[in-house]
Backbone as a chain_set.jsonl record, in Angstrom:
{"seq": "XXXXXXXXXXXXXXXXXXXXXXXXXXXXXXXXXXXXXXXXXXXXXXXXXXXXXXXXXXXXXXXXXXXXXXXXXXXXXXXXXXXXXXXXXXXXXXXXXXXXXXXXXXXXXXXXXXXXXXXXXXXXXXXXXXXXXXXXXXXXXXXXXXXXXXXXXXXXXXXXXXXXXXXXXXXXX", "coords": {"N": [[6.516, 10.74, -4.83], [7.837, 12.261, -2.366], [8.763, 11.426, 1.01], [7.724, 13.04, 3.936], [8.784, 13.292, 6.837], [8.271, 15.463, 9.272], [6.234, 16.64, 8.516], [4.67, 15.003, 9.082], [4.794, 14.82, 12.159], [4.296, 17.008, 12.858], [1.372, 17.204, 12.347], [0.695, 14.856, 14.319], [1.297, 16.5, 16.47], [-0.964, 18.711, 16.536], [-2.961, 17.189, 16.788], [-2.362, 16.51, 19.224], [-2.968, 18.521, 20.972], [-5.189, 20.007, 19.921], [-6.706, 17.664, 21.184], [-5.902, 18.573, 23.987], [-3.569, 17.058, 25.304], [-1.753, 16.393, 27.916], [0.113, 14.61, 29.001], [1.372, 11.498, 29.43], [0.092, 7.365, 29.273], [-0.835, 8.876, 25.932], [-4.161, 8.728, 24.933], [-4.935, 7.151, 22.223], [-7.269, 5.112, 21.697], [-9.137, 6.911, 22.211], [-9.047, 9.659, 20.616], [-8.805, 8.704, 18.305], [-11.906, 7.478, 18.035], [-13.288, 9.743, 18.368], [-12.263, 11.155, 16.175], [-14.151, 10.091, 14.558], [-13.973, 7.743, 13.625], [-14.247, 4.535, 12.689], [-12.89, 1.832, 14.795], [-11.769, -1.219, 14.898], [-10.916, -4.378, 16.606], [-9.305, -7.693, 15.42], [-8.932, -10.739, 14.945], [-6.073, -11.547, 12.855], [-3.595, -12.393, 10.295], [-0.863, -13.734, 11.363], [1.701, -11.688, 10.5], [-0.057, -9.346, 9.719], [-0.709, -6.446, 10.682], [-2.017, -3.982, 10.819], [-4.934, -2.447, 9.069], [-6.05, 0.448, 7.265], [-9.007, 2.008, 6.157], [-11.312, 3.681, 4.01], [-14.429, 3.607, 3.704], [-17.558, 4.17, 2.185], [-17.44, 6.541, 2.912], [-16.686, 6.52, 5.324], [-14.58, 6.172, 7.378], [-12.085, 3.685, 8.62], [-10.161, 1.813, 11.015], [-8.329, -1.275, 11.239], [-6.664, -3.38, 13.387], [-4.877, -6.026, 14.49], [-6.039, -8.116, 16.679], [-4.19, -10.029, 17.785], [-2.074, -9.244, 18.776], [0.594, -8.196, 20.636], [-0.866, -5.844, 23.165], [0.772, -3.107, 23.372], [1.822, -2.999, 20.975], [-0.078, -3.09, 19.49], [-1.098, -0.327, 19.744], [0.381, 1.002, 18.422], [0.068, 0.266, 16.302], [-2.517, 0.827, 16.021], [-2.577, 3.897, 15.782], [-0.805, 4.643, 13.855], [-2.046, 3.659, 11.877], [-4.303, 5.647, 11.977], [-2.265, 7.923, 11.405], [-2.297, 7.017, 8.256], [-4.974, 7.863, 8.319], [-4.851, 10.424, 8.649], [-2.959, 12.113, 7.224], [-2.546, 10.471, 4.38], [-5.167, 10.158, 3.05], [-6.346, 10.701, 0.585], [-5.136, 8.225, -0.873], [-6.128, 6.327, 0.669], [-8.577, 5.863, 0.302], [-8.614, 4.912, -1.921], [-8.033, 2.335, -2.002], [-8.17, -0.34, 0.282], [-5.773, 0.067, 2.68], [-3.33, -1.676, 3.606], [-0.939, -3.01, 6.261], [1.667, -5.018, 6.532], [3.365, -7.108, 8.502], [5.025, -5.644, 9.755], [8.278, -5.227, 11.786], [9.365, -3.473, 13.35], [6.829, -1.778, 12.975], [6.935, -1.682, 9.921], [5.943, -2.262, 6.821], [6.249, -4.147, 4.563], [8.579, -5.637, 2.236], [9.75, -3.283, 0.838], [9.339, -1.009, 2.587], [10.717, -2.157, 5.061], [13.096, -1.12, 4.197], [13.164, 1.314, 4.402], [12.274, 3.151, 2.639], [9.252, 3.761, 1.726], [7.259, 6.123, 1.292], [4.643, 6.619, 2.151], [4.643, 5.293, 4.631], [6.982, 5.711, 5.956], [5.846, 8.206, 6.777], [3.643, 7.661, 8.55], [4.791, 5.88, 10.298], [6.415, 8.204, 11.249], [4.344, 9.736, 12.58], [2.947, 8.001, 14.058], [4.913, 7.915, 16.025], [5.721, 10.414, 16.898], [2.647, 11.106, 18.119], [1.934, 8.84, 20.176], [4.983, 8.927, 21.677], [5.112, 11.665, 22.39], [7.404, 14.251, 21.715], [8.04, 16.6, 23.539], [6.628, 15.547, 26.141], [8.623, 13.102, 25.857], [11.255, 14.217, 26.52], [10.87, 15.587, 28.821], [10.597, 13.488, 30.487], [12.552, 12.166, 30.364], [14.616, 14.476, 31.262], [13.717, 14.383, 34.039], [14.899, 12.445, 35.095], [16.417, 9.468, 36.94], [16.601, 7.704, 35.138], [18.514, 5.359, 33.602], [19.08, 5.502, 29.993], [21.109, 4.064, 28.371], [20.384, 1.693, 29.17], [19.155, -1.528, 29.264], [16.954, -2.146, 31.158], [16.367, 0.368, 31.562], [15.009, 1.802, 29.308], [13.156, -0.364, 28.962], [11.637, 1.053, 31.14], [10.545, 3.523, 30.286], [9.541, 2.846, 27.902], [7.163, 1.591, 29.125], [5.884, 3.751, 30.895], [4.853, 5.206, 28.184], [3.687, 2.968, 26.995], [4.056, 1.999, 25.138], [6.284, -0.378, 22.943], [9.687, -2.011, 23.865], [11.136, -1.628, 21.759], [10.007, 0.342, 19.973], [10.776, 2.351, 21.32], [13.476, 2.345, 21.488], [14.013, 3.006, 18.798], [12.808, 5.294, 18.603], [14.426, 7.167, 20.828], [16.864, 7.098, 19.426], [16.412, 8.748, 17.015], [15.461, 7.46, 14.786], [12.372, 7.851, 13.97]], "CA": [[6.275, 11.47, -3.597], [8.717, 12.535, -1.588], [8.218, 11.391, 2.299], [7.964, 14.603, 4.708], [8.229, 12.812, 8.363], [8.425, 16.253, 10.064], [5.199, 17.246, 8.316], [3.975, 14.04, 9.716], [4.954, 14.94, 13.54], [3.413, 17.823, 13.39], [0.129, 16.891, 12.258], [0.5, 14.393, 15.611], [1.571, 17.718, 17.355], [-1.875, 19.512, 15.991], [-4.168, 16.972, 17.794], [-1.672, 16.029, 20.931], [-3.249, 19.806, 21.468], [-6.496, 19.851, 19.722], [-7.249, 16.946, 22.62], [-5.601, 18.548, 24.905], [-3.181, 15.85, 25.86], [-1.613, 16.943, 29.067], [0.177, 13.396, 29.619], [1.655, 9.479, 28.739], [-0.039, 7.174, 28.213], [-1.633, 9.301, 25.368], [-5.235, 7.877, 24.772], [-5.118, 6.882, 21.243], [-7.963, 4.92, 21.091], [-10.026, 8.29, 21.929], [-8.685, 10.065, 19.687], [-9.571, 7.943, 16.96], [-13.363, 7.49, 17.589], [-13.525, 11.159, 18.549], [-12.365, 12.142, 14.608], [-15.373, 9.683, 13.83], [-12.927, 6.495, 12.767], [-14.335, 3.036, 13.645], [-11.693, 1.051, 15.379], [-11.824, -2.43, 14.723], [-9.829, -5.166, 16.511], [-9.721, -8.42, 14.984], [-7.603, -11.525, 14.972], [-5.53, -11.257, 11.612], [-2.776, -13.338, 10.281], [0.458, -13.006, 12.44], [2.339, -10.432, 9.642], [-1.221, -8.239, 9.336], [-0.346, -5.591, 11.67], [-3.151, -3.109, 10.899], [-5.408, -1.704, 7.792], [-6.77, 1.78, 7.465], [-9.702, 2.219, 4.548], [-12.876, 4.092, 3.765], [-15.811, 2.973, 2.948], [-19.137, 4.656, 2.071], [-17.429, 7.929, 3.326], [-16.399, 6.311, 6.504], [-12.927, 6.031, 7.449], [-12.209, 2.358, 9.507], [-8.897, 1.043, 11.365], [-8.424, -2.305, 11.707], [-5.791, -3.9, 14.329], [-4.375, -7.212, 14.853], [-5.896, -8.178, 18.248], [-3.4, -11.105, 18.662], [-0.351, -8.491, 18.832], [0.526, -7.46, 22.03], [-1.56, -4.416, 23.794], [1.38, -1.821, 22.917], [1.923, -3.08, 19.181], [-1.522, -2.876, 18.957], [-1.459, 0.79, 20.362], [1.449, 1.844, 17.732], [-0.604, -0.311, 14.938], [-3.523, 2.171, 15.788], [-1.996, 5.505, 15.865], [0.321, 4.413, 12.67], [-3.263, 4.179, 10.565], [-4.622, 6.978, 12.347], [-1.489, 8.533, 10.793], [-2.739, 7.166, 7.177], [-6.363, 8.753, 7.387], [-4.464, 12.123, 8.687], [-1.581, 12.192, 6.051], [-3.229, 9.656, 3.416], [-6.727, 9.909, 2.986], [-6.537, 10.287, -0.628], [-4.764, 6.877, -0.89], [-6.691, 5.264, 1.109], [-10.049, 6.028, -0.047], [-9.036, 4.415, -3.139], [-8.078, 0.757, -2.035], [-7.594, -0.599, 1.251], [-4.256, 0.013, 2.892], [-2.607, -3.175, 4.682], [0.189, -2.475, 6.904], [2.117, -6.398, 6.927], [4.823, -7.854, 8.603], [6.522, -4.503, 9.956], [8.461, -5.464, 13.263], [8.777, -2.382, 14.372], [6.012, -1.87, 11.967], [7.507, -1.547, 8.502], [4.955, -2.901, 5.98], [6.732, -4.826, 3.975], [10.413, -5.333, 1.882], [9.937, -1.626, 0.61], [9.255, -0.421, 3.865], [11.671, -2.171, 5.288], [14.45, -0.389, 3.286], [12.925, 2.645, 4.932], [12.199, 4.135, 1.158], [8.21, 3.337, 1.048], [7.345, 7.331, 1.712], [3.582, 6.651, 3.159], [5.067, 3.877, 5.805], [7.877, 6.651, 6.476], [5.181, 9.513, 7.556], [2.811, 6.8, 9.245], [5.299, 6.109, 11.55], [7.175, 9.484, 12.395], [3.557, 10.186, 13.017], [2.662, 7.551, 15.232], [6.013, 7.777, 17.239], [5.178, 11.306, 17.601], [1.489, 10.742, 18.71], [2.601, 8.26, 21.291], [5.78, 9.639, 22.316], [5.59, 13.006, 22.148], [9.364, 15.047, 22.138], [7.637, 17.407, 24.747], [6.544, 14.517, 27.715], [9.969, 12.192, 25.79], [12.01, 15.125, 26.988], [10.583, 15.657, 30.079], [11.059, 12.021, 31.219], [14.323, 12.448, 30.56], [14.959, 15.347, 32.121], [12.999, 14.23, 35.05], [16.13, 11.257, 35.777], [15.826, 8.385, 37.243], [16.118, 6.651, 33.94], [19.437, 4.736, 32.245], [18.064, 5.179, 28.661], [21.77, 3.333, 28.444], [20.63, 0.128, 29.867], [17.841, -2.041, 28.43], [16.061, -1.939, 32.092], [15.791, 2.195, 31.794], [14.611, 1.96, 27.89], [12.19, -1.082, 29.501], [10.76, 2.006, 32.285], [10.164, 4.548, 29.702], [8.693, 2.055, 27.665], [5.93, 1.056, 30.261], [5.564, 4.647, 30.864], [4.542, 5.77, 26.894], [2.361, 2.278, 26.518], [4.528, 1.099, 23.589], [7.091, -1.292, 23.321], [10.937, -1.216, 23.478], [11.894, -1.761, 20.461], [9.496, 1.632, 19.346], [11.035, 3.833, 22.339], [14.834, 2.601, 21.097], [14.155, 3.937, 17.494], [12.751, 6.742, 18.947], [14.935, 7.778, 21.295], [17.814, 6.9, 18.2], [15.985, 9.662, 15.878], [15.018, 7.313, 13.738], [11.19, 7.926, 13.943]], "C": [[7.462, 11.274, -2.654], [8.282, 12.46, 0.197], [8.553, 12.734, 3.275], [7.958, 13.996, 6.06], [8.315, 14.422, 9.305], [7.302, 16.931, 9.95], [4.283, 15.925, 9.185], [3.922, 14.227, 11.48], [4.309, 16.096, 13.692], [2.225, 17.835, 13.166], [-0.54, 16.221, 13.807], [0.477, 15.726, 16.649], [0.135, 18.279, 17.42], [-3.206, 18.271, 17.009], [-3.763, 16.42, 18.876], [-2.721, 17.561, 20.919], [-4.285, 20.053, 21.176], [-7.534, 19.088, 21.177], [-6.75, 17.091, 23.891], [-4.834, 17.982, 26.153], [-2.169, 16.697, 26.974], [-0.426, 15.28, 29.293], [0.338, 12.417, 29.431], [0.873, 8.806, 30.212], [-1.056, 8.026, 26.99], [-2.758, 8.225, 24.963], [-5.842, 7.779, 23.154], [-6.605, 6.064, 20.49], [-9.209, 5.911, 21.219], [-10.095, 9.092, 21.422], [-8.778, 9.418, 18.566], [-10.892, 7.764, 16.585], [-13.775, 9.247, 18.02], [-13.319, 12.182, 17.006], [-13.252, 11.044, 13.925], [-14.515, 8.739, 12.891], [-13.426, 5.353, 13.463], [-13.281, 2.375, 13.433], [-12.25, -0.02, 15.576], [-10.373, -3.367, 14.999], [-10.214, -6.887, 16.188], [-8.88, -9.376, 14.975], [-7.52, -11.374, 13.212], [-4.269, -12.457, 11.684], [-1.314, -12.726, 11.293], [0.967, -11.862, 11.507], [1.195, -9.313, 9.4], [-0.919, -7.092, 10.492], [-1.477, -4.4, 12.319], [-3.745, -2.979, 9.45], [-6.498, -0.796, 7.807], [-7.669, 1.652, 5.658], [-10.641, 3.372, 4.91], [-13.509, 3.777, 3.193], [-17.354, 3.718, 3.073], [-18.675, 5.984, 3.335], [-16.857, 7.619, 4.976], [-15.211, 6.146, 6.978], [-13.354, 4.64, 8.748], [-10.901, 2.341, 9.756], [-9.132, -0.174, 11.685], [-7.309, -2.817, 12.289], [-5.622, -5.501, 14.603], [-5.137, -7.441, 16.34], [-5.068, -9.435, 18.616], [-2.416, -10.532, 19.056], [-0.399, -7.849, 19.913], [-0.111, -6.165, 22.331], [-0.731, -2.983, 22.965], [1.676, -2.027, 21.435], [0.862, -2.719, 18.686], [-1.535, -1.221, 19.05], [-0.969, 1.376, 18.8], [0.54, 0.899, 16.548], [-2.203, 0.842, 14.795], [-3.338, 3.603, 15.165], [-0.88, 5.581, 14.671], [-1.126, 4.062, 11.489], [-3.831, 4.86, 10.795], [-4.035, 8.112, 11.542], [-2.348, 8.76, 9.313], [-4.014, 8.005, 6.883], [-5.983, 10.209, 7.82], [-3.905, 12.389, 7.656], [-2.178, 11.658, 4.237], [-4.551, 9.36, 3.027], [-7.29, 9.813, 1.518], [-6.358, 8.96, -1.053], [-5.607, 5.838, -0.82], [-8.661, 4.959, 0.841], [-9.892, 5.375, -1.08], [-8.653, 2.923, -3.067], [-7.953, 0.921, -0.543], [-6.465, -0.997, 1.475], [-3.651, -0.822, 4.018], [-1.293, -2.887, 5.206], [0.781, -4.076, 7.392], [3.434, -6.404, 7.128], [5.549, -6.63, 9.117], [6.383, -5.24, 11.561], [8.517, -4.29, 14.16], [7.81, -1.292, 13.41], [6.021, -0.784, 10.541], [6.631, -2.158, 7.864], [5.231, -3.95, 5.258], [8.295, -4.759, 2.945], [10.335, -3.844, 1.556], [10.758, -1.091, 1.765], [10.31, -0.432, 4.732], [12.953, -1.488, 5.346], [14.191, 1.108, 3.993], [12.884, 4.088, 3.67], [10.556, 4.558, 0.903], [7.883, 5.07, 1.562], [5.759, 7.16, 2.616], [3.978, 6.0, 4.311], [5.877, 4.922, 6.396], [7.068, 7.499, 7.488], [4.201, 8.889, 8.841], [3.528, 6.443, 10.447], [6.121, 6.768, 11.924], [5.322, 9.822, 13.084], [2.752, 9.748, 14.183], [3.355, 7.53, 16.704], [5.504, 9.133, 18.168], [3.979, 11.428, 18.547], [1.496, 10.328, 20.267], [3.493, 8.309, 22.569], [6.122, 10.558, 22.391], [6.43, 13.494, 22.536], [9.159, 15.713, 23.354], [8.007, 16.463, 25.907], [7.758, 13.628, 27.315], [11.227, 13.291, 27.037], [11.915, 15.484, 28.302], [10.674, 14.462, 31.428], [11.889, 12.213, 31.55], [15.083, 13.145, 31.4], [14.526, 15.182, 33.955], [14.288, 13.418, 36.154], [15.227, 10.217, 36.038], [15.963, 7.574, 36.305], [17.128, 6.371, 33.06], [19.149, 5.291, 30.985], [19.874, 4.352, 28.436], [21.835, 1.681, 28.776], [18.934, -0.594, 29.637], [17.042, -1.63, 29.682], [15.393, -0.111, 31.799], [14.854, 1.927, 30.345], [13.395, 1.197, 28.117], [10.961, 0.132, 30.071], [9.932, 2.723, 31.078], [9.121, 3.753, 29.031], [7.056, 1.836, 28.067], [5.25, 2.533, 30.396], [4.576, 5.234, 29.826], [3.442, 4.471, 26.579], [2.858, 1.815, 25.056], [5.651, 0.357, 23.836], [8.522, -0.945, 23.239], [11.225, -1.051, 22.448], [11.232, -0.254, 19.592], [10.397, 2.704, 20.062], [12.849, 3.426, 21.907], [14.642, 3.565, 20.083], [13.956, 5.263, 17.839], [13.408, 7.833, 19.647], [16.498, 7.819, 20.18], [17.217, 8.167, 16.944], [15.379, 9.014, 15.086], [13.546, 7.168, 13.493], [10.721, 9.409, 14.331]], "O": [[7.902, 10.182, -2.294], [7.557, 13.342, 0.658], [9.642, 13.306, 3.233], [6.872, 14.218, 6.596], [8.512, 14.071, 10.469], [7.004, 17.748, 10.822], [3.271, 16.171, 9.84], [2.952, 13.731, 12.053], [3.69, 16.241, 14.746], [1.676, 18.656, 13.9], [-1.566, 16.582, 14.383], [-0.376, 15.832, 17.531], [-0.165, 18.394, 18.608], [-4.113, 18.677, 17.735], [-4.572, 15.828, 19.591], [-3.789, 16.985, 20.709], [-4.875, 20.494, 22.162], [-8.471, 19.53, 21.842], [-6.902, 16.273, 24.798], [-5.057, 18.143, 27.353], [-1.893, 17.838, 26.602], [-0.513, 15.135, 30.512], [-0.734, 11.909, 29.103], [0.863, 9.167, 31.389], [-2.245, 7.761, 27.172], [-2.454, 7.062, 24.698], [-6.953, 8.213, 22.849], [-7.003, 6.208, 19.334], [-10.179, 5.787, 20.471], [-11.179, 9.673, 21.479], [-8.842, 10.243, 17.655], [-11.288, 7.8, 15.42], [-14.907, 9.631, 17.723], [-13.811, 13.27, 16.705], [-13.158, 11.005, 12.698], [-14.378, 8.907, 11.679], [-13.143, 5.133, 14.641], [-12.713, 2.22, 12.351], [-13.21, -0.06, 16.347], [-9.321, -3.376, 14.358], [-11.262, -7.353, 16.634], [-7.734, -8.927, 15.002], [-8.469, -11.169, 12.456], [-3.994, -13.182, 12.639], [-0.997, -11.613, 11.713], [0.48, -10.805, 11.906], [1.6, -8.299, 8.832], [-1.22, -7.694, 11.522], [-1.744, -4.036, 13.464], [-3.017, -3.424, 8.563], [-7.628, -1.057, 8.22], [-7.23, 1.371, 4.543], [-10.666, 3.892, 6.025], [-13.306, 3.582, 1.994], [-18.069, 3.696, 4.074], [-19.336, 6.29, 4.328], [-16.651, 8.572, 5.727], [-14.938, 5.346, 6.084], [-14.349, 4.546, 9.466], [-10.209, 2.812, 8.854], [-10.103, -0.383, 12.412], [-6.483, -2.728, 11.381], [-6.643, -6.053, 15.014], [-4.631, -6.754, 17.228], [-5.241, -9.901, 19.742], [-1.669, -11.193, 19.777], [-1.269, -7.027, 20.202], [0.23, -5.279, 21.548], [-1.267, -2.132, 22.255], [1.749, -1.014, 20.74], [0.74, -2.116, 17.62], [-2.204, -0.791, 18.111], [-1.721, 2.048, 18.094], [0.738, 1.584, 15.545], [-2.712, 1.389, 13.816], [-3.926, 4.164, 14.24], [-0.138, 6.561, 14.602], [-0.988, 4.304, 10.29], [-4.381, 5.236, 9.761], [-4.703, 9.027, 11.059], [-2.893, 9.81, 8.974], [-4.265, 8.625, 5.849], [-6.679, 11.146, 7.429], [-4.585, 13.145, 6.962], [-2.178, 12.351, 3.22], [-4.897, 8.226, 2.696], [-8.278, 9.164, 1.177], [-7.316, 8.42, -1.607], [-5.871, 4.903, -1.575], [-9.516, 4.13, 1.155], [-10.972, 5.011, -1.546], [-8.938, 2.238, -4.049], [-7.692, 2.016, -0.047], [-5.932, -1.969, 0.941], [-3.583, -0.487, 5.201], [-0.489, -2.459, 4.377], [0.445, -4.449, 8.516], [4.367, -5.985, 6.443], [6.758, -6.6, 8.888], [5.428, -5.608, 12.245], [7.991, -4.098, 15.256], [8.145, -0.124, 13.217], [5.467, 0.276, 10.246], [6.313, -3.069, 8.629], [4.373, -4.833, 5.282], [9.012, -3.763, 3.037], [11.094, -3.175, 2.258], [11.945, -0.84, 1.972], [10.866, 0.567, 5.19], [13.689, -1.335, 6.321], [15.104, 1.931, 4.051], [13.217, 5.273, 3.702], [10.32, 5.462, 0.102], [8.558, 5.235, 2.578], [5.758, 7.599, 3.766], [3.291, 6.43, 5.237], [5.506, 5.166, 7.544], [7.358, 7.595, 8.681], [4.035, 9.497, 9.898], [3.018, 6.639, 11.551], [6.8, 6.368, 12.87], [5.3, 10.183, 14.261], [2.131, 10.432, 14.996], [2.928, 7.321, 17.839], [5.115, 9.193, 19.334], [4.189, 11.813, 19.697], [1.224, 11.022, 21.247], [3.263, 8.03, 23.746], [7.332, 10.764, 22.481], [6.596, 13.419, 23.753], [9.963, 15.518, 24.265], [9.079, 16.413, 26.509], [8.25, 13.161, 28.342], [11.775, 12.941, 28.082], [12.955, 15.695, 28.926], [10.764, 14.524, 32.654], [12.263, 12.439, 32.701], [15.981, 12.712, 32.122], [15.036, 15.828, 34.871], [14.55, 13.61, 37.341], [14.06, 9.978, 35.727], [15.415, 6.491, 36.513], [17.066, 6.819, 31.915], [18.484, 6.188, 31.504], [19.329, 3.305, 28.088], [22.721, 0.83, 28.714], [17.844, -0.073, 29.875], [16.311, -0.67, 29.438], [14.249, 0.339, 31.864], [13.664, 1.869, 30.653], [12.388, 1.728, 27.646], [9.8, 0.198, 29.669], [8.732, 2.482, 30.95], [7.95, 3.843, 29.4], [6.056, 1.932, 27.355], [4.076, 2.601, 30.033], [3.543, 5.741, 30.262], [2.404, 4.766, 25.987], [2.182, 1.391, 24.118], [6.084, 0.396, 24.988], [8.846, 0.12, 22.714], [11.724, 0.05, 22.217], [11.895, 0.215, 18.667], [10.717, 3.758, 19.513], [13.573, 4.409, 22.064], [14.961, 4.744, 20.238], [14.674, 6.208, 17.517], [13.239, 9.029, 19.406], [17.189, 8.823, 20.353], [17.915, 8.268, 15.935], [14.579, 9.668, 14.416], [13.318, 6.252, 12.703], [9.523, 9.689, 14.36]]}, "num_chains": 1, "name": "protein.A"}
């Protein structure tokens, strides 16, 4: 399988607008029990990041709750991704999302080759930071994206952390 991240952003695109999102911070965890997904946060080992399954027809996320608020956000909306994108997958084992820092799953992932981990997070970046309200920040001023403090603002703004809003504003998500 060949990873499609642009098919993945627009899937995020399809319910930024379905729910009518108007606005950062997008409300990810309403959008999750609203497509009938129990959201489960739980303490996990430090590298557990998130894990999306189904069970008995049910689709579940589960979240790190020791990981900061906005990791946690982008650990939601990055298995949200899997039961949009991956639902075949994941219906057939449970899918563990470990150890990504800016949440890569593991050495695969890392490498930026694993193709579900690829779509999971263009899809969450999108979700989160949508190009529309990214663009509109921007355009708005007020905001270095040159200087860690500005990349910090935006940051705070979107409800995820820097290190998500560098890659993102870098293309690479």
């Amino acid at each position: 399988m060949m990873a499609d991240p642009e098919r993945a952003r627009e899937a995020a695109r399809v319910i930024l607008r379905a729910f009518g999102v108007k606005g950062v911070p997008v409300p990810v965890e309403r959008i999750i029990k609203a497509r009938n997904i129990v959201l489960q946060y739980a303490p996990l080992e430090e590298d557990l990041s998130g894990m999306a399954y189904i069970k008995d027809g049910v689709g579940i996320i589960g979240v790190n709750a020791l990981h900061h608020p906005n990791r946690q956000r982008f650990s939601a909306a990055h298995e949200l991704g899997h039961h949009e994108l991956h639902a075949q997958e994941i219906g057939k084992a449970v899918h563990v999302d470990k150890g990504f820092r800016v949440l890569l799953r593991d050495d695969v992932s890392s490498q930026g080759i694993d193709p579900l981990e690829i779509e999971a997070n263009a899809f969450a970046s999108e979700l989160l930071m949508p190009r529309e309200f990214l663009m509109g920040a921007l355009d708005a001023g007020g905001l270095d994206i040159e200087d860690d403090a500005g990349i910090e603002a935006l940051a705070r703004k979107f409800r995820v952390s820097a290190a998500a809003m560098r890659y993102r504003l870098a293309g690479r998500f």
